[in-house]
N, C-alpha and C positions, 0 to 999 in steps of 0.2 A: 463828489463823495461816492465811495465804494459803495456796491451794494449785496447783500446776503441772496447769495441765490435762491435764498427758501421767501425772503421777501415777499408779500405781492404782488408788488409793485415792480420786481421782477417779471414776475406771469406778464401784467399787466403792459409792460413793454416788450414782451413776446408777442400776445395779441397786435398790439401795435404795427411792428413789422408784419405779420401774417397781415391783416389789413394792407398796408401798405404796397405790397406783392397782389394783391389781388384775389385775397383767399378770405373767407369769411371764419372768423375765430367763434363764432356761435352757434357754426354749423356742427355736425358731428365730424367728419371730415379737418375740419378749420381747427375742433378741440383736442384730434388728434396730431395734427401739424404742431401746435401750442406744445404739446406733452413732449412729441420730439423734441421741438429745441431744447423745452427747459430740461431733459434728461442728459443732451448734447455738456446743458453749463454744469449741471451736478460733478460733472467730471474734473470740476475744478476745483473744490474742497475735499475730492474722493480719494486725492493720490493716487492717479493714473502715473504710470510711465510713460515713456515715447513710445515704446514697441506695440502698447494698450490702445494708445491716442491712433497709433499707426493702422492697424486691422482693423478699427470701428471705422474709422476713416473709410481705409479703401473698399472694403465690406459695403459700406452703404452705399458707395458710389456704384459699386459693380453690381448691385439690386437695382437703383435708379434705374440707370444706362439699360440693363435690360428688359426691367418693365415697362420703359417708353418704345422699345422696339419691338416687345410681343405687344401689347396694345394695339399698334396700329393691324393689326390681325383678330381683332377680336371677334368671336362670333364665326371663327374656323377651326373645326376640330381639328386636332393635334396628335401623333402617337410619337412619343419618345422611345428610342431605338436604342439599345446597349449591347455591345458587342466587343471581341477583341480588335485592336489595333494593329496587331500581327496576320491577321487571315490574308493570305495570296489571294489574289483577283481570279486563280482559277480551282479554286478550292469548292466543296460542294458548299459550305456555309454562305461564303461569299456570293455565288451562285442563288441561293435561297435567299438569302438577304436582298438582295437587290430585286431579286422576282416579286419578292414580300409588298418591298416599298413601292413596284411600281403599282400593284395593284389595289394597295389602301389610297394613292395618289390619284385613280381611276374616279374611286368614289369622292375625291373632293378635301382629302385629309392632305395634313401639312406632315413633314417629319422631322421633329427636337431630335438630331444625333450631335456626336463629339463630331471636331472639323478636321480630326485625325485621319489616317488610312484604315484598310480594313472593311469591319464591317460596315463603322463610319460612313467612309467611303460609298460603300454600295448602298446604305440608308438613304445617302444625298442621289444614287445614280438612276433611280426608282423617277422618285416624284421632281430631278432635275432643282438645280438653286432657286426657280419661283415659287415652289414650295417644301423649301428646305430653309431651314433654320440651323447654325453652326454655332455649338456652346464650346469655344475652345478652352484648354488649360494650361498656363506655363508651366513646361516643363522643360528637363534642360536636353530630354534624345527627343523632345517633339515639339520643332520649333518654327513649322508652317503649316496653314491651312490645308484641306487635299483642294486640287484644280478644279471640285466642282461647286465649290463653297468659297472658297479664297475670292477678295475682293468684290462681295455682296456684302448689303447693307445689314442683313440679316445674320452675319457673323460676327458672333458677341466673345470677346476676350475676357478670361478670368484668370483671377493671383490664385484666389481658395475655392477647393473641392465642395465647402461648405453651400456657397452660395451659387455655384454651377450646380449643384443636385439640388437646389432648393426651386430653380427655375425648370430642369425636368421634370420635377414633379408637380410643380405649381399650375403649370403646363398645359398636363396630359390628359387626354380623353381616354388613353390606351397604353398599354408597353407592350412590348416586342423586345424579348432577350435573348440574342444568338450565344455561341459557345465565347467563352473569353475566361481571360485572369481573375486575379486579384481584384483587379477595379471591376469586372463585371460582374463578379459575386458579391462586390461591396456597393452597389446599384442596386442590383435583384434583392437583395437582403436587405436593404433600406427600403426599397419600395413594398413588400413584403409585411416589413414592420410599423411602418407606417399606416399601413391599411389595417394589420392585425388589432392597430392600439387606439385606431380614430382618428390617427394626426393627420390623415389624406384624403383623399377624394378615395372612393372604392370604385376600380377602375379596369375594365379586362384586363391580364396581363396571361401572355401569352407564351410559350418559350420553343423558339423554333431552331430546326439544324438542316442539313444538308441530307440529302438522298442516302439513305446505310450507314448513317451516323449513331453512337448510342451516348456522347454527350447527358442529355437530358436522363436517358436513365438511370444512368450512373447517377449520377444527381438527385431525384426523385428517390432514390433508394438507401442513399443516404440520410437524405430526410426523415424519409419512414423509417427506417432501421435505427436509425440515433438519433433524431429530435422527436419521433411521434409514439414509437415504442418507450422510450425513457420518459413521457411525461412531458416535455418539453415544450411540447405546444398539443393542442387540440385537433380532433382529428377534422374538424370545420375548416382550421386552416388551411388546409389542402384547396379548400377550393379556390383560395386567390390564384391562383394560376393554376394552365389547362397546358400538356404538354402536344405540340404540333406536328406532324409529320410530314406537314406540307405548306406551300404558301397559302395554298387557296384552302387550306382547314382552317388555318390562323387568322386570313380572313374571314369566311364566317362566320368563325368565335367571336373574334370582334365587332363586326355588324348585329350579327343578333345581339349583343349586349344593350343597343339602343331599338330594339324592336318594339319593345312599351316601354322598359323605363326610359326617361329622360333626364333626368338627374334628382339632386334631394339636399336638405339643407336642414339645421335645428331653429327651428324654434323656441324657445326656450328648450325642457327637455322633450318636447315633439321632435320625431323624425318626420318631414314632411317630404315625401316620395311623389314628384311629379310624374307626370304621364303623357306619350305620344298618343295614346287613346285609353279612354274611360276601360274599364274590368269591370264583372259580370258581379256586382253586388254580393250575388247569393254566392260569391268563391270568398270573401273572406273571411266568413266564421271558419273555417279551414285554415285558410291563412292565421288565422290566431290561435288556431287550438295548436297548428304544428310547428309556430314558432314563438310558443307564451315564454319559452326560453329569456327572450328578449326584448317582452313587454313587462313594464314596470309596473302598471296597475291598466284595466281598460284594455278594448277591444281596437284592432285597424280596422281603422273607418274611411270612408269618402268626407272628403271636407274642399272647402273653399277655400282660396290663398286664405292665411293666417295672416292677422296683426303682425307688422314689421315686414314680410313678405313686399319684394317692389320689383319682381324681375317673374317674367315666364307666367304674369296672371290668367290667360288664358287657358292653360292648360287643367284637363283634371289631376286629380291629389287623392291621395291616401294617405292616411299618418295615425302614429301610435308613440304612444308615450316608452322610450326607449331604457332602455336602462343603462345604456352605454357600456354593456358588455356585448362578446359573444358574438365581433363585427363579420366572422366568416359566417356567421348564420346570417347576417344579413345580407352577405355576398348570396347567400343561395336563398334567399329571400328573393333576390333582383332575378335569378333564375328562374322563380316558380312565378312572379310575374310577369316576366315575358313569355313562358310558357302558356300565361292565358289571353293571351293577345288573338285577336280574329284574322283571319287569312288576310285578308287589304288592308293591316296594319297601315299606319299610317308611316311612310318612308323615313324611319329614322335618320337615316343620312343626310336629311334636310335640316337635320336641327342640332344645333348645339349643344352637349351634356353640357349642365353647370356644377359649379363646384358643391360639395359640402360645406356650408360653411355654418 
């Protein structure tokens, strides 16, 4: 006898399977499994097409497959690299690129580039394929890996641009964006947006070129000139990203980003702001007069993991009731925090940021 996918009894032979696989359907995890499938069968009273049936399909394959191959890396910081595909190996970019990645590789970081040539390329020639990661994309002029990522385990094939930027940025502790196209403006501008609107992790991001290059200013002055002067965006925003002159500025930037903070997560609507080391109490009446901007009622305070909290309890916390606007203030919030860190910081490099979540 047929059965109505809205059934119960439906649910209830989804549980079954999940069970049977070895998943617990009462756990929170398990009732998400559950929800999957039964949204998988909704698609069968919904009047899908094939071409519908066909991207959900490969979509969620091509999420699986690479979440099982970052996983086994967890708990190593990460910087996603974007750059042109066209840059010659003796170009000043190329050049900087490559000095970039060897020297965030020094400290211990992995690097998420495209598995293309370029700056790609010089992303992987830095930190070398055992800690390189290759997010490729079919296309029909780019249709092998470069020589230093080709045939590691670590290189991940994708149909859609959707779900390759969904794992650079899912990713990343950091970005690093050299000079490039179309797609490298359509990276930088996603990651950008993402961070402006809360959809991401707030993350250094960095924009770096070659020796005598003016790239990036042309760039930045576009910005200012036609998104900041017309309204477009806030003059906060600027501070997602820092423009670099050099390798060793862009690293810096990058390290000191984890010099006290550590990462942050909601709580309900708490932003709760981990820490590589405890801040001097009497700094944050300060901290909340110069950023009530983006307190919704209530002072940043010192607190204990929060209820629901299960990761990084060791560490001290600050948190304030957010209002979920206004996130470049809280990008220069994370800078006046680590501005009050004590000289023997405690080695951020040691520790993994985690996500917002």
């Amino acid at each position: 006898m047929q059965k109505n996918v809205y059934d119960p009894s439906t649910t209830e032979a989804i549980k079954e399977l999940v069970s049977q696989v070895g998943g617990d359907p009462s756990s929170f995890d398990g009732r998400m499994l559950v929800d999957m499938l039964h949204t998988s069968l909704k698609l069968i009273p919904d009047g899908h097409d094939t071409g519908q049936l066909k991207l959900l399909t490969r979509a969620h394959k091509e999420m699986r497959y690479a979440y099982r191959v970052f996983n086994r890396y967890r708990g190593r910081k990460k910087i996603s690299i974007f750059g042109s595909a066209r840059t010659p190996e003796d170009h000043p970019d190329y050049i900087a690129a490559r000095t970039f990645s060897a020297l965030i590789a020094r400290h211990g970081w992995m690097a998420i580039t495209g598995a293309g040539d370029g700056i790609m390329k010089a992303g992987h020639e830095g930190p070398k394929r055992e800690r390189s990661f290759g997010l490729s994309i079919r296309l029909p002029f780019e249709t092998t890996a470069n020589e230093v990522i080709e045939g590691d385990s670590k290189l991940i094939n994708f149909r859609y641009f959707f779900t390759r930027k969904l794992m650079f940025m899912s990713h990343a502790d950091a970005v690093a964006v050299f000079p490039g196209g179309f797609g490298t403006q359509d990276e930088l501008f996603e990651t950008l947006t993402l961070m402006q609107t809360g959809k991401s992790n707030i993350v250094p991001l960095v924009l770096v070129e070659g020796e005598g290059r003016d790239y990036w200013e042309h760039w930045d002055n576009y910005v200012r000139k036609s998104l900041l002067d017309s309204g477009w965006i806030s003059e906060e925003d600027t501070d997602f990203y820092r423009i670099c002159h050099t390798a060793e500025e862009a690293l810096e930037y990058v390290l000191r980003f984890y010099r006290v903070y550590h990462s942050s997560r909601y709580v309900g609507d708490d932003l709760v702001i981990r820490l590589n080391q405890p801040i001097d109490e009497a700094a944050l009446p300060a901290l909340s007069r110069d950023f009530e901007r983006i307190i919704k009622n209530g002072e940043i305070t010192t607190t204990g993991p929060l209820e629901g909290e299960t990761d990084h309890l060791d560490l001290p916390r600050i948190a304030f009731h957010h209002n979920r606007h206004h996130f470049g203030l809280v990008r220069r919030l994370i800078d006046r925090i680590n501005d009050l860190g004590s000289d023997d910081a405690t080695d951020a490099e040691q520790r993994r940021p985690g996500a917002v979540g």
